[in-house]
C-alpha positions as CSV (number, residue, x, y, z in Angstrom):
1,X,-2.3,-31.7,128.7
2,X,-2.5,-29.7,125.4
3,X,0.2,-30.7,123.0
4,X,1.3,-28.3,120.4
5,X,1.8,-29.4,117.0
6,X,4.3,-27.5,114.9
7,X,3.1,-26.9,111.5
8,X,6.4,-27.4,109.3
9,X,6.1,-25.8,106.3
10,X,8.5,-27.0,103.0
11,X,10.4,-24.4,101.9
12,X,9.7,-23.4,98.1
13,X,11.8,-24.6,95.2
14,X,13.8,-22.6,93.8
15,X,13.0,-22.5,90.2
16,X,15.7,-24.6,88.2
17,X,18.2,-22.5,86.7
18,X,18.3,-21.7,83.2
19,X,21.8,-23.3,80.9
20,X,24.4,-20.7,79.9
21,X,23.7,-20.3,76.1
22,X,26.4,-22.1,73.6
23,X,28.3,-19.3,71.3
24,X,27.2,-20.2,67.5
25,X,31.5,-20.3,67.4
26,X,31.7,-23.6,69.1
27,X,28.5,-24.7,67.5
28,X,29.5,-24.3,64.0
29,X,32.9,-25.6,65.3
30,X,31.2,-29.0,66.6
31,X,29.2,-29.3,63.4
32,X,32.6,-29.2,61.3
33,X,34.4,-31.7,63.6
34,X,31.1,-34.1,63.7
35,X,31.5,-33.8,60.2
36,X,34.7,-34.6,59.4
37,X,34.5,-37.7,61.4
38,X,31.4,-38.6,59.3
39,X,33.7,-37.9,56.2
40,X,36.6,-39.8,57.8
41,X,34.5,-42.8,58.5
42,X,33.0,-42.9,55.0
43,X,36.8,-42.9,53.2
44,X,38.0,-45.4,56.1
45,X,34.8,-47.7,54.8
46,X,35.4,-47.2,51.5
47,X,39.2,-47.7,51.4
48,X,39.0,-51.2,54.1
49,X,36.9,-52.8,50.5
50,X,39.2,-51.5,47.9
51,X,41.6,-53.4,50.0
52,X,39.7,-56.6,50.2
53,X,38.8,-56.6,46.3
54,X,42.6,-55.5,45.6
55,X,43.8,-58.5,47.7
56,X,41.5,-60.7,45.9
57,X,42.5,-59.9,42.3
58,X,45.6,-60.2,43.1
59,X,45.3,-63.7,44.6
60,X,43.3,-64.5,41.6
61,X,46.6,-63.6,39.3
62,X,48.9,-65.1,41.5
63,X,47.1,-68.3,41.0
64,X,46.8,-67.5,37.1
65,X,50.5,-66.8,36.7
66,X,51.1,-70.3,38.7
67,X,49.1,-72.0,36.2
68,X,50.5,-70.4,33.7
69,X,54.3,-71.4,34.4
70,X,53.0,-74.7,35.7
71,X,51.5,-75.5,31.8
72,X,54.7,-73.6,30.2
73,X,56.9,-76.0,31.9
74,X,54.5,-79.5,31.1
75,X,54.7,-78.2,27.7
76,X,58.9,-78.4,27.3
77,X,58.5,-81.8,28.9
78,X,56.3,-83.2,26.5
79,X,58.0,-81.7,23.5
80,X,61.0,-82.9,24.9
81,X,59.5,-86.3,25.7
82,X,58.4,-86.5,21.9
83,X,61.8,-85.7,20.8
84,X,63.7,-88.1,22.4
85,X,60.5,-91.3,21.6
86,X,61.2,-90.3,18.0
87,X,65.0,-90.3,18.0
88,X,65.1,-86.3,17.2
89,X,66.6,-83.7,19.2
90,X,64.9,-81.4,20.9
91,X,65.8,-77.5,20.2
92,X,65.6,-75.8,23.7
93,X,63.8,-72.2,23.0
94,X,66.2,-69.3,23.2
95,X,66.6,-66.9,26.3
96,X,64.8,-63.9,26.2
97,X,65.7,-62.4,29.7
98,X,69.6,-61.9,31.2
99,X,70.6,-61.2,34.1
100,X,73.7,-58.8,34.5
101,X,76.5,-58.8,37.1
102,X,79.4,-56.3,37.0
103,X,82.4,-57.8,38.6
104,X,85.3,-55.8,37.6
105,X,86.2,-51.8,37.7
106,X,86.5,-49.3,34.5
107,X,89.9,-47.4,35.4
108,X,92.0,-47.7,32.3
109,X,90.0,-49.4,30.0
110,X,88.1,-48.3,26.4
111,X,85.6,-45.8,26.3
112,X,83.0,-48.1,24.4
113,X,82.7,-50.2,27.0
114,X,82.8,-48.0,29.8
115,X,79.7,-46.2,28.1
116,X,78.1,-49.5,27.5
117,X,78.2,-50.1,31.1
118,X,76.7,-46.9,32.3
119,X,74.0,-47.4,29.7
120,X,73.3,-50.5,31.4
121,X,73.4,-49.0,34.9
122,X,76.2,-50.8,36.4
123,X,77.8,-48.0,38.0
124,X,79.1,-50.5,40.5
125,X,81.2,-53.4,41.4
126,X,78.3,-56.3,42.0
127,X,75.5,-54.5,40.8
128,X,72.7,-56.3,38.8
129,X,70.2,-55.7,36.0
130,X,67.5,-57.3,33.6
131,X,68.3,-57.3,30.3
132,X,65.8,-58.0,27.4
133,X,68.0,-60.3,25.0
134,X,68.5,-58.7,21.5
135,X,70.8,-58.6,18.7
136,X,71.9,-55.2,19.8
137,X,72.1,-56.3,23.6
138,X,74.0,-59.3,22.5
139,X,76.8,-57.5,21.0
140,X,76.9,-55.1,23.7
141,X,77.2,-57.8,26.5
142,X,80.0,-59.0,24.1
143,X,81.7,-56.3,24.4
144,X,81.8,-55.8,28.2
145,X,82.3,-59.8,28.7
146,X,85.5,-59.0,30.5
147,X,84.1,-56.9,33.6
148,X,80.3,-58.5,33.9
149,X,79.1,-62.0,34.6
150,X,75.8,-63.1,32.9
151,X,73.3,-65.6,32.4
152,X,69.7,-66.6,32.1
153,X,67.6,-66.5,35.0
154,X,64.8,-68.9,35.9
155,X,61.6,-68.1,38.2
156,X,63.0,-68.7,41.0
157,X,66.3,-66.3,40.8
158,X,63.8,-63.6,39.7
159,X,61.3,-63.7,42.3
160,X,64.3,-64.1,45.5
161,X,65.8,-60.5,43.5
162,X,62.7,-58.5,43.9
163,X,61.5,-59.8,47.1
164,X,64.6,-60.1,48.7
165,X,66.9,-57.4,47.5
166,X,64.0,-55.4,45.7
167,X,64.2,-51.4,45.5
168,X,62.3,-49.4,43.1
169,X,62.9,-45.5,41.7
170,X,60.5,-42.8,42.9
171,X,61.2,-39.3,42.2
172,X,64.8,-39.7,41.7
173,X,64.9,-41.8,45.2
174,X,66.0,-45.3,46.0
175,X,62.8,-46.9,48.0
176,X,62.1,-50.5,49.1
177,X,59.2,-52.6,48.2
178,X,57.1,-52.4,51.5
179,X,53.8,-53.1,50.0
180,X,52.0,-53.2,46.9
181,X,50.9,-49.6,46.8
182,X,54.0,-48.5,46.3
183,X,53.8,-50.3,42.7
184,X,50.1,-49.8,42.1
185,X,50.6,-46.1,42.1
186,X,54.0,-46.1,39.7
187,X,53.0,-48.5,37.5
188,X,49.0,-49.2,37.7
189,X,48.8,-47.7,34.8
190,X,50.1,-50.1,32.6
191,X,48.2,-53.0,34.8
192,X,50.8,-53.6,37.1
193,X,49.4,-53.6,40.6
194,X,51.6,-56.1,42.9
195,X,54.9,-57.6,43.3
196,X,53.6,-60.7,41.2
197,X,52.4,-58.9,38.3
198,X,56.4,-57.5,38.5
199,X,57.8,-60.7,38.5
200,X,55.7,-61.6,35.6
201,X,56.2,-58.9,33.4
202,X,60.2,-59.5,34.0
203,X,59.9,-63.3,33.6
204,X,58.2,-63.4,30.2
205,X,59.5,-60.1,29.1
206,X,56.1,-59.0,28.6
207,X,55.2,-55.5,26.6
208,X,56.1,-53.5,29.8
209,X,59.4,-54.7,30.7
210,X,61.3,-51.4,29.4
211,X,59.4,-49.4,31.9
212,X,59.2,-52.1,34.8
213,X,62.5,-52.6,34.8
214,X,63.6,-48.9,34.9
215,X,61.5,-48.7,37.7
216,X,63.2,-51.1,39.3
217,X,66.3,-49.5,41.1
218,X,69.7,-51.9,40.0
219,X,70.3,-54.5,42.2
220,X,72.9,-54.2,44.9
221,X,74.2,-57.3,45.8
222,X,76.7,-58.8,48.3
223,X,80.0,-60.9,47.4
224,X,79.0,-64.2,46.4
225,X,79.4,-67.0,49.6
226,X,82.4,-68.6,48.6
227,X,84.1,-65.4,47.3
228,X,84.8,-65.2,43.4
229,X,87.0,-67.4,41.8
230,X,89.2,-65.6,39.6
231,X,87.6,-62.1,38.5
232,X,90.2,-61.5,35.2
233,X,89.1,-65.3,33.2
234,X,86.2,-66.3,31.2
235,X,83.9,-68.5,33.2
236,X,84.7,-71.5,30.4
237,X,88.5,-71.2,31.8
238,X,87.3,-71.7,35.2
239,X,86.8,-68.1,36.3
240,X,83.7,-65.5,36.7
241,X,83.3,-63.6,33.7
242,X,81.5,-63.9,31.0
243,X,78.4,-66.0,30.2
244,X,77.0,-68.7,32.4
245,X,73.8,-69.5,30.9
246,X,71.9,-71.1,33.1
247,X,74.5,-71.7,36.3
248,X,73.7,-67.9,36.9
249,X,71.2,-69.1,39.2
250,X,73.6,-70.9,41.2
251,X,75.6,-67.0,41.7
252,X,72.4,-65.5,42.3
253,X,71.5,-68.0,45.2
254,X,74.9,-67.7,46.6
255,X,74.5,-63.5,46.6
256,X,71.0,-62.8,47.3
C-alpha cells in the first residue's frame, strides 16, 4: 500500500507593515511639552531647597531672638538684685512700645481728637494698634485718654496679636498671615522674612517698626470676657480708659 504524503507548504510572510509617519506638528508639540516638564521639574527642585534653607534660617533666628530676650530679662534681674543688696532703688527702664485700644465713639466730640484717632487708625470701637512711645505720641495719647485704653505690652501679648488675630495690608486688601511668604515678599526687603522676625521688630521697636507696623492691618478685636467695666472713667477710678501700664496684658488675654 502506497501512502501519499502531502507536501504542506508555509504560506509566505507577509512583509511587516511600514508605521504611519508622525506630522513634525505633534513632534515639535511633544518636544515643547517634554520640555516644559524638564523646566517644571528644575523650578520644583530648586524651590523644595530655598524652602529647606529658608526654614532653617529662620529656626536659627527664632533661637537667636529667644536668647536674646532670655539674656534681656537675666539682665533686669540682676540689676535689680544689685539694687535692692545695696539698699538703692532700682529705676525700671521706660516703655518704648504701647499698645492702643479704642473703647468709646467720636459723635459729638472735638475735632483734635477725633483727627488724632484717625491718624492712629482707630476707625473703630475695639480696634488695636502699636505705637512707638514718643514725646509727640505721648501727648497725643493724652489727648484721646477719654475714648482709648492703653498700656505696655510684654512678649507674650505681642506674639498672641499677630498669631492669633494677625492681618496684614496688601494692595489696599485686608489678608491673614497664612504663611511666611506672605511677609517675605512685603517686607524682605528690609530683612524681615517670618512671623518672628515681626514680632521682633515690634517688640524692640527696632529701625523698621514704622513700616512693619503699617503693614500690619489694625487689630480687630472682640469685647473683652467679662464685658468692660465702666467705658466713661479713668482706669485709676476703677473704669477702662486711660493708661494701664502693664495690666494691658491682662485686656489683651481676656480679648484675643
Amino acid at each position: 500500500m502506497i501512502r501519499s504524503h502531502c507536501l504542506c507548504r508555509k504560506p509566505a510572510a507577509k512583509p511587516a507593515a511600514k508605521p504611519n509617519p508622525v506630522p513634525e506638528s505633534v513632534l515639535k508639540k511633544r518636544a515643547t511639552i517634554a520640555k516644559i516638564r524638564a523646566a517644571r521639574a528644575a523650578r520644583s527642585k530648586d524651590a523644595t531647597k530655598k524652602r529647606v534653607a529658608a526654614r532653617k534660617s529662620i529656626f536659627k533666628r527664632a533661637e537667636q531672638y529667644v536668647k536674646e530676650y532670655r539674656s534681656a530679662e537675666r539682665n533686669l534681674v540682676r540689676l535689680r538684685r544689685q539694687a535692692k543688696k545695696a539698699g538703692n532703688f532700682f529705676r525700671e527702664p521706660e516703655a518704648k512700645l504701647a499698645f492702643v485700644i479704642r473703647i468709646r465713639g467720636i459723635n459729638g466730640i472735638h475735632p483734635k481728637p477725633r483727627k488724632i484717632l484717625q491718624l492712629m487708625r482707630l476707625r473703630q470701637i475695639n480696634n488695636g494698634v502699636f505705637v512707638r512711645l514718643t514725646n509727640a505720641t505721648l501727648s497725643m495719647l493724652k489727648r484721646v485718654e477719654p475714648f482709648v485704653s492703653y498700656g505696655y505690652p510684654n512678649l507674650k501679648s505681642v506674639r498672641e496679636l499677630v498669631l492669633k488675630r494677625g492681618f496684614v495690608k496688601v494692595n489696599g486688601q485686608r489678608i491673614p498671615i497664612k504663611s511666611n511668604k506672605v511677609i517675605a515678599d512685603n517686607l524682605g526687603k528690609f530683612g524681615i522674612v517670618c512671623v518672628e522676625d515681626v514680632v521682633h521688630e515690634i517688640v524692640t521697636v527696632g529701625p523698621h517698626f514704622r513700616e512693619v507696623n503699617k503693614f500690619l492691618w489694625p487689630f480687630k478685636l472682640p469685647n473683652p470676657r467679662f464685658g468692660w467695666k465702666c467705658k466713661n472713667t479713668h482706669f485709676a477710678e476703677g473704669g477702662d480708659g486711660g493708661n494701664r501700664a502693664e495690666l494691658i496684658n491682662e485686656l489683651v488675654h481676656r480679648m484675643v
